[in-house]
N, C-alpha and C positions, 0 to 999 in steps of 0.2 A: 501579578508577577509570575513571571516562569517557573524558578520555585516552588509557589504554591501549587500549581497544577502539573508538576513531573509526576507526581506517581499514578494520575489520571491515564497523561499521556503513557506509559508503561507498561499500564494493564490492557488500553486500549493497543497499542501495537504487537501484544502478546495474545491477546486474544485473536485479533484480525491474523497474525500469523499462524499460528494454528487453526485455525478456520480454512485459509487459503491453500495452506499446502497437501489439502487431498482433494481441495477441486483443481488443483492444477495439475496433480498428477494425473488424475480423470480428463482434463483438457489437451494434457502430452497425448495422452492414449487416442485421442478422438483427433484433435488437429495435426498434430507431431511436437515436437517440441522447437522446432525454429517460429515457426506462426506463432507462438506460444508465447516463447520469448520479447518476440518484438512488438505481442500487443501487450506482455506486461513493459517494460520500455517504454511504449508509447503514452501507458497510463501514468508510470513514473514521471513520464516526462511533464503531461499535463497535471501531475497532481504538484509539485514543483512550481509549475508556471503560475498558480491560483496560490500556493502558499508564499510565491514571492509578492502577490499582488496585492496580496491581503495588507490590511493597516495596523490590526492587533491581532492579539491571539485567539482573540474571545469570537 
């Protein structure tokens, strides 16, 4: 169930966020921040596409 495994997903998208946001700031400085944007975009985009694909959660 979903449910069951919300507070997993919570920590997990709390951690992965704080993680991301000072290699991205390091990535603005280095590529600019338009390149930047649209390869996070891009990954939202395919990460999206696999989580629509998927059958369960597991």
């Amino acid at each position: 169930m979903l449910l069951d495994r919300l507070p997993q997903l919570v920590s997990a998208y709390a951690l992965a966020s704080a993680a991301a946001l000072p290699l991205y700031g390091k990535l603005c400085d280095t590529f600019g921040a338009k390149r930047v944007l649209l390869a996070a975009v891009g990954v939202f985009l395919l990460g999206s596409v696999l989580c629509g694909a998927a059958t369960d959660m597991g």
